[in-house]
N, C-alpha and C positions, 0 to 999 in steps of 0.2 A: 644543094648538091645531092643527088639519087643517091642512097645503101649500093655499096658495088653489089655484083653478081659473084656469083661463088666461082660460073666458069673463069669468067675474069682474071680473078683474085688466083685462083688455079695456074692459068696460062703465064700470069708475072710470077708465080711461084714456081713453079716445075724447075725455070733451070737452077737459080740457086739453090732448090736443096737438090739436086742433081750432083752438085758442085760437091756437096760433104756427104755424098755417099746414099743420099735420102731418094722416095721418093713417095708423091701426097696420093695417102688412100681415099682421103674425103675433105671436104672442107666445109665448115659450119656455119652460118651469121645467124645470130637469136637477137634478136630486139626486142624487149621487153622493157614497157613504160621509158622508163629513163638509163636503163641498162643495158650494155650492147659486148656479145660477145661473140669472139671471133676464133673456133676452133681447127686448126689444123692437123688431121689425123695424119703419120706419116708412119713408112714401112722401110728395112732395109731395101735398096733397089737391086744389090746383088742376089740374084734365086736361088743360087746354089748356096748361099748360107741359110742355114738352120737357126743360128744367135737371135736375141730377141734384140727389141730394140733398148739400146741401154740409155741412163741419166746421160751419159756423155753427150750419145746421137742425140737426144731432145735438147741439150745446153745450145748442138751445132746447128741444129736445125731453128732453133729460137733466135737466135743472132744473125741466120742468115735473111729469114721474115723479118725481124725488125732492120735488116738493113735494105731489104730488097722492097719495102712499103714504107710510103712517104703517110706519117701518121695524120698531118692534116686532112689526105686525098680520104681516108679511109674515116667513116662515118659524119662524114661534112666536117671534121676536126673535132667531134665531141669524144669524152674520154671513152676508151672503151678496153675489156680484158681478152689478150690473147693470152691463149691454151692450145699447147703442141702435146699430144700426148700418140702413144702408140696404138693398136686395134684391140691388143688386148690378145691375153692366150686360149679364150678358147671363140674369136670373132667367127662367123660365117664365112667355112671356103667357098669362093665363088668364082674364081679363076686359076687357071689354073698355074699360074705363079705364085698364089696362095698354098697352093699344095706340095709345090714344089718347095715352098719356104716351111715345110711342115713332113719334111722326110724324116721316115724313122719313128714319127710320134704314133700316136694310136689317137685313131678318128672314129667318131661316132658318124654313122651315116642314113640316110634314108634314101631308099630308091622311090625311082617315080611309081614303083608299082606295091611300094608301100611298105616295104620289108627293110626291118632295122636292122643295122648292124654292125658292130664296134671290130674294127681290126686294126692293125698295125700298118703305117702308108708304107710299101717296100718301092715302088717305082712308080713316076708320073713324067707322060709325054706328050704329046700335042691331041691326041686321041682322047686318053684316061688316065685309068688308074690302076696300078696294081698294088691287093692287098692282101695281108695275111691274118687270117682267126685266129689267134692262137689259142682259143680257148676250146673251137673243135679243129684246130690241126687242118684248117683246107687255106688254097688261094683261090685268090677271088681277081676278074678283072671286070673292072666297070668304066663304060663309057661314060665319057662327064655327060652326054645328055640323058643318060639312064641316073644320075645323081640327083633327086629333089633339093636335099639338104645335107651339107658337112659341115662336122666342127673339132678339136681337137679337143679329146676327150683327157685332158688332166691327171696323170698317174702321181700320186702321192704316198713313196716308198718308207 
């Protein structure tokens, strides 16, 4: 029996963690000699929240993959470790539901024309981004295709 595919395993996944409020940023299969690991990255699916994902979310979302995967079908029946874990707080924005889940926080950014720069996310819409410097006092609006790279820059008070 063939290693599923990731889209796969994706496609039987989406609705039940749907069901508890989830939804899958990535999904991993490593196979290594005799070792087989199966990660499923997941995000809150509401965008309007801000909250990170808690031990809760991953208990529900862990129960709802071991129940929505029949564990024979998955690696020919040999044993194998799933890992549900979240993106982490400072992952790459890269859509912009990302950003949208990342209001308020302060993001480090790189334009495509190569100019860094750390601001505070004040608003994001289907176009960009509005942000604040607050370190020189300006607003800033950036198209996400004028964005190289974002990430959420970590304030530790």
């Amino acid at each position: 029996m063939p290693q599923p595919r990731e889209d796969e395993l994706a496609a039987q996944l989406r609705e039940p963690l749907s069901e508890v409020g989830l939804l899958i940023e990535e999904i991993k299969i490593n196979v290594a000699g005799s070792r087989r690991k199966l990660t499923v990255v997941v995000d809150i699916a509401d965008e309007s929240s801000t909250a990170p994902v808690s031990l809760d979310d991953i208990s529900r979302a862990t129960s709802a993959v071991e129940a929505a995967l029949d564990p024979d079908e998955i690696f020919a029946g040999k044993p194998y470790t799933l890992e549900i874990t979240s993106p982490g707080a400072v992952r790459e924005l890269s859509e912009p539901r990302h950003y949208r889940r990342s209001a308020g926080r302060r993001l480090a950014l790189r334009t495509v024309q190569g100019e860094a720069l750390v601001a505070r996310l004040r608003g994001v819409d289907d176009e960009g981004v509005d942000l604040h410097d607050e370190k020189a006092d300006e607003l800033h609006r950036l198209r996400f295709e004028e964005i190289e790279s974002a990430r959420v820059d970590l304030e530790f008070k």
